[in-house]
N, C-alpha and C positions, 0 to 999 in steps of 0.2 A: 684379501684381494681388493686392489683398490675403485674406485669408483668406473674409473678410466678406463683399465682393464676390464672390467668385467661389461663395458660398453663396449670396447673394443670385442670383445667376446660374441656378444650379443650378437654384433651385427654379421661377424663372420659366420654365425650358424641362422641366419636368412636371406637367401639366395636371391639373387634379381628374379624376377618374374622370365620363367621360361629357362632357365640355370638346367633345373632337374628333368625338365622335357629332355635339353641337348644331354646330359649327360644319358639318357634313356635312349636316345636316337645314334649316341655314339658307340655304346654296348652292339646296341641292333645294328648298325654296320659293320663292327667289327666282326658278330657272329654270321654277319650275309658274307663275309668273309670269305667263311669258311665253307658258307652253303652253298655259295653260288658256284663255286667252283667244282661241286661233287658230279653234276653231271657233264661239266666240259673237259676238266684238266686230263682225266684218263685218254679221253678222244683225242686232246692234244699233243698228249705223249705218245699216244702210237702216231702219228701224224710223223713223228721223227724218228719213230723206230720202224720206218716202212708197213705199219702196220699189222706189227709180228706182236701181238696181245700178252703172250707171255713174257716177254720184253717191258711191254708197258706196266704188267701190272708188278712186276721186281721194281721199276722205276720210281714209279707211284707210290708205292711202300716206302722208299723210300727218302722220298721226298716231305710223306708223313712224318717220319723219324725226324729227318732236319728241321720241321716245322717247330714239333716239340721239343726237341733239344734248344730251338728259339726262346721258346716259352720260357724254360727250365731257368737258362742262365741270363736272359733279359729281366723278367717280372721282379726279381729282388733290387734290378739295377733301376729299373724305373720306378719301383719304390721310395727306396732309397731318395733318389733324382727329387720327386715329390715331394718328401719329408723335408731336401733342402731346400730346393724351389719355389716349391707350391705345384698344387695339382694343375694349375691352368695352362702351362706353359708345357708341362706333361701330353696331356690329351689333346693340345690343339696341335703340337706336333706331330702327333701320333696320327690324329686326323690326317693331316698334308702329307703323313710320308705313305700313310694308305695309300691316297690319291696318286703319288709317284709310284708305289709298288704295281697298281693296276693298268697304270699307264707303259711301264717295263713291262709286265706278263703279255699286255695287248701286242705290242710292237717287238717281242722278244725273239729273234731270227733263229735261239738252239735252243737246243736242251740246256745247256750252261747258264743261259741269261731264263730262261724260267725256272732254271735251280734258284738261281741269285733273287729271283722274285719270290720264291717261296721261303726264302732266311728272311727279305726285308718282309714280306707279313706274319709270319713268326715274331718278330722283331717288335715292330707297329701293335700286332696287335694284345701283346702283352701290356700294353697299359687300362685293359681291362681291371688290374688291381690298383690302377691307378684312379679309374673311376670308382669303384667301390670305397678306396679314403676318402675321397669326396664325398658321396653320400655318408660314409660315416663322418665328417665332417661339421654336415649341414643338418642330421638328425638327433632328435634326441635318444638317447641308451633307450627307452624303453618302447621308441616307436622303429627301431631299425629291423626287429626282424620283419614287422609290412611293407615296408619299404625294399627293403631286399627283394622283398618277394616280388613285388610288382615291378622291379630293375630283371628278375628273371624272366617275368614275361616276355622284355626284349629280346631274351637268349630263346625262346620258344617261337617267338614268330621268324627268329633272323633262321632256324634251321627249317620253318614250314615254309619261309618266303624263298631263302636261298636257292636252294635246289629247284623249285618252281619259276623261281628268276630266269637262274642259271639255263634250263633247260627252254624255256621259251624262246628268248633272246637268241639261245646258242642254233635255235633252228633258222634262225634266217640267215646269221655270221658267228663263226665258231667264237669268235674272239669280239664281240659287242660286248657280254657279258663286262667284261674286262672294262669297257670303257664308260658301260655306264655306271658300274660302282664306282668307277674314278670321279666321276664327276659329281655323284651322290656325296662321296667322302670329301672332296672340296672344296663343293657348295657347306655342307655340314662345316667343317672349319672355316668359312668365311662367316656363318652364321654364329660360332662361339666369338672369335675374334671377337663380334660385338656385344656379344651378350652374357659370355659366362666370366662370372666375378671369382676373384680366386676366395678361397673356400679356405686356407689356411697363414692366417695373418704372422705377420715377420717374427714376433714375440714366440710363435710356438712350434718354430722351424727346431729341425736337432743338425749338427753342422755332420757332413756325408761323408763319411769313411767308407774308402774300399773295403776293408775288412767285414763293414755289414752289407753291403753291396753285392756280394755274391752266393750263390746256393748256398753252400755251405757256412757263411757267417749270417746269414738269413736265417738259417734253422738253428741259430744258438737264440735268437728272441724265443722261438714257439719252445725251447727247454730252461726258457727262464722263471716259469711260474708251473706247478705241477698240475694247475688244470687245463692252462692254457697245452700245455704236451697232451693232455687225456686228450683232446678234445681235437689236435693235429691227429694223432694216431686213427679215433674214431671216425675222423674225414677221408681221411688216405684210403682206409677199406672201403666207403663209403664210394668216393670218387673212382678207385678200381674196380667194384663192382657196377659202374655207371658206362664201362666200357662196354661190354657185353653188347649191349645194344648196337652200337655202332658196327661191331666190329665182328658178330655172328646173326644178327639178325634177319638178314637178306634171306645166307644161305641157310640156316634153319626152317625158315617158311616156308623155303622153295622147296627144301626136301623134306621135311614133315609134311605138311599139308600141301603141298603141290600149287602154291599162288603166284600167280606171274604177276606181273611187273607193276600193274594196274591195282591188283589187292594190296601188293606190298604196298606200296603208293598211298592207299586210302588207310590200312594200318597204323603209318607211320604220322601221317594226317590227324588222325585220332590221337595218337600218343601226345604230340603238340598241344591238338585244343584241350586233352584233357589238362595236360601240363599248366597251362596258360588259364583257364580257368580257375586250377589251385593256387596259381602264383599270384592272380592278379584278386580274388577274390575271396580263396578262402584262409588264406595263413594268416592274416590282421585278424579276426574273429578267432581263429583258432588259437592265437598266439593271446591275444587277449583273456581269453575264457581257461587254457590250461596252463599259462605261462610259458616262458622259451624252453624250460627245461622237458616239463613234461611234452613239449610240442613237439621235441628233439626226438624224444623216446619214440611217443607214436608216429612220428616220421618213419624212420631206419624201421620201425614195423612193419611199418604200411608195405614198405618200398620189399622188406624180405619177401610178406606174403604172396608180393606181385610177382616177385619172381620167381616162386614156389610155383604158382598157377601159370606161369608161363613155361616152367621146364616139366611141367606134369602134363601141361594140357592136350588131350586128345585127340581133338578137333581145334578145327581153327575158330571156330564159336567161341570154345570156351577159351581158349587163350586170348580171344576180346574182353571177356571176361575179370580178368586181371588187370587191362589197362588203367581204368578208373581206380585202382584201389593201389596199383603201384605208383598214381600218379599223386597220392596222398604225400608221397615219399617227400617232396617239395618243401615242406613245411620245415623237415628236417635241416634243408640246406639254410634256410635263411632262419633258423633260430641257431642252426651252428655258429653264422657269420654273423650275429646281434649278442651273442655269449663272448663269442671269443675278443671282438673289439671290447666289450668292457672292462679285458684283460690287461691292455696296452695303455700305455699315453696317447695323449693328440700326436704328439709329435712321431708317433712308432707307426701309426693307423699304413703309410707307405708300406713304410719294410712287413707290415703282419699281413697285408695285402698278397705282394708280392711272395712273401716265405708261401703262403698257403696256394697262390698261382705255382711255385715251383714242385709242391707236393704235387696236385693234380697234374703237372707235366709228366712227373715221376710214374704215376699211374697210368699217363697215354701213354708211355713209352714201354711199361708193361704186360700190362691189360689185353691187348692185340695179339702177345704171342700165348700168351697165357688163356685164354679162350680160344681161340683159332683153334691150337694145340689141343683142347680139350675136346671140342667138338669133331676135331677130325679122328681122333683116339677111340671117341664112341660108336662114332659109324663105320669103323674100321673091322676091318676081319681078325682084326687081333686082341679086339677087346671082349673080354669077359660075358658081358652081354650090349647087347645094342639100347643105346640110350642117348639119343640124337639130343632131348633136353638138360645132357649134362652141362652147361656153361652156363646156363640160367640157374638150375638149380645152385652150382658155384657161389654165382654172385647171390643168392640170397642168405648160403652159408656166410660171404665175407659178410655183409648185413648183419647178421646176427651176433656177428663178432665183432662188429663197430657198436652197436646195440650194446653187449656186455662192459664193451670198454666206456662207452658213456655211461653206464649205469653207475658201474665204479667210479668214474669222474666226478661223477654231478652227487652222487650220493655220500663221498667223504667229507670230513671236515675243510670249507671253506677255505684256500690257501690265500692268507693275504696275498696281497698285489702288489708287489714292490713297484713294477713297472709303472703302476701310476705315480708312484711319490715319488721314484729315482728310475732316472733308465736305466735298460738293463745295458749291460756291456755290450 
């Protein structure tokens, strides 16, 4: 490598001053995204179903659906887009079409133009894999899983902020929320405009075929190296078992321990800062001292046990109990995403982004029926015995089975890496 190049190199992996702030502030709005909207958009939608609740919540479901279907078949295209572009042109877009999609949901007169708002942030906010090539971009291989980690802290404050956002603002006008994320996510792309430098220089662009551009040419990268697949699979369970939460955990508490709305509240509060605290402080030290691999393992541990003591626990004490030890789980996620970049090219870092944004789609789009279904099965008069903790329990079996599939992965022999010396097809 000649002199030139590897200057040119140089410079593209040290970011202007304040680069990795915005790209931290642009995760964290994309995920208020999603917060802010959890306590308004249901109220919204009956708003246009005369207030008929059963209506709104068929609605609402599936509006979730189209979001992630957004996710699914966008995140490889904006990939992709990256790998030809550059990531800068990616994320400042994504920025400004935030700011238009919030500005639509505000001023949206039916349910059709807030359908349309919920595809454009589906859309938008799938270039969350676009910021993550950036960081991997501008890190070095052996410092990306802390990094990672501390990029997830934004995804832990934007679900503790959102909703708290969403819910304050929504008390004075239903529909503020809406416009001060617009204006949040505006301001934030006038502020990249001038300050974020593009992160991957012309020399190490790969020219953009549809063919890898979509779901399914996306997931032929993650079966081009046999650990890079270990290690897709081991995330998929990992990510589907990440559902549960969301998606039973309300009504669980409410009918096991009987908590209204106010413990849920402080619960889900805790789970954050526990989060946030793992993310931003302890996976550098942990990833350091046992390596990514071993950090991987005790992650997907961690994260089983917690959910062991969460589908067992008898009191609502002791299911506090668990939060701290399933929020170990964290570590796991970003020594997942510090292994698998070292699998790819510079030039692939887009499309591997985005392949593994379309796996975790796969699993929102699962997950929901597939827990729901479980818990209502258990509390039901037809099941066997009553076992209100079965969808926790669930997800710590899929755990364990992520856990096995990594073990196998990381413990064969080394698969060379074609995709660094040649890309893959």
């Amino acid at each position: 490598m000649s002199q030139e190049t590897s200057g040119s190199l140089a410079a593209a992996t040290v970011p202007r001053a304040g680069a990795a702030a915005f790209i931290f502030v642009t995760i964290l709005l994309d995920t208020l995204a999603l917060g802010v909207i959890i306590p308004i958009l249901p109220k919204l939608i009956e708003s246009f179903v005369n207030n008929d609740t059963a209506d709104a919540a068929r609605i609402f479901g599936l509006f979730g659906t189209a979001w992630a279907l957004m996710q699914f078949f966008f995140s490889p295209l904006l990939g992709a887009l990256s790998d030809r572009f550059g990531r800068r042109p990616v994320v400042l877009l994504s920025n400004f079409g935030l700011a238009a999609d919030y500005v639509l949901m505000a001023l949206a007169p039916s349910l059709a133009w807030l359908f349309v708002g919920r595809l454009i942030s589906g859309i938008t906010s799938a270039s969350i894999s676009t910021a993550f090539a950036y960081i991997t971009d501008v890190t070095a291989p052996e410092r990306r899983a802390a990094v990672f980690g501390k990029i997830g802290v934004a995804f832990g404050a934007g679900f503790i902020l959102g909703p708290a956002l969403g819910g304050l603002l929504g008390g004075i006008e239903p529909r503020l929320p809406f416009w001060v994320a617009a204006g949040l996510s505006f301001a934030n792309g006038l502020y990249g405009l001038s300050i974020l430098p593009e992160s991957l220089p012309p020399d190490r662009r790969a020219a953009f075929r549809w063919a890898r551009a979509n779901p399914v040419g996306a997931m032929h990268l993650l079966r081009s190296n046999g650990r890079l697949a270990g290690l897709s699979f081991a995330n998929f369970f990992a990510q589907l078992s990440h559902v549960v939460l969301p998606s039973t955990f309300v009504l669980y508490a409410t009918y096991r321990y009987g908590w209204d709305t106010t413990a849920v509240g402080v619960a889900l509060a805790i789970v954050g800062v526990c989060s946030m605290v793992v993310q931003g402080a302890a996976i550098g030290p942990i990833v350091r001292r046992l390596g990514e691999r071993r950090a991987l393992l005790l992650g997907l541990a961690c994260g089983a046990a917690g959910f062991m003591i969460f589908g067992s626990a008898p009191t609502g004490l002791a299911f506090c109990v668990g939060i701290p030890v399933m929020a170990l789980w964290g570590v796991a996620g970003a020594a997942t995403q510090a292994l698998m970049t070292g699998l790819v090219a510079p030039d692939q870092q887009g499309r591997l982004q985005g392949a593994t944004a379309s796996v975790q789609s796969v699993a929102e789009l699962v997950g929901p029926f597939l827990f729901t279904l479980t818990f209502a099965y258990f509390i039901g008069a037809t099941a066997p015995f009553t076992l209100p903790g079965a969808p926790f329990l669930l997800a710590g079996v899929l755990l364990l089975l992520a856990l096995l599939i990594a073990v196998r992965t990381l413990s064969g022999k080394r698969d060379a890496m074609p995709s660094i010396t040649a890309r893959a097809p």
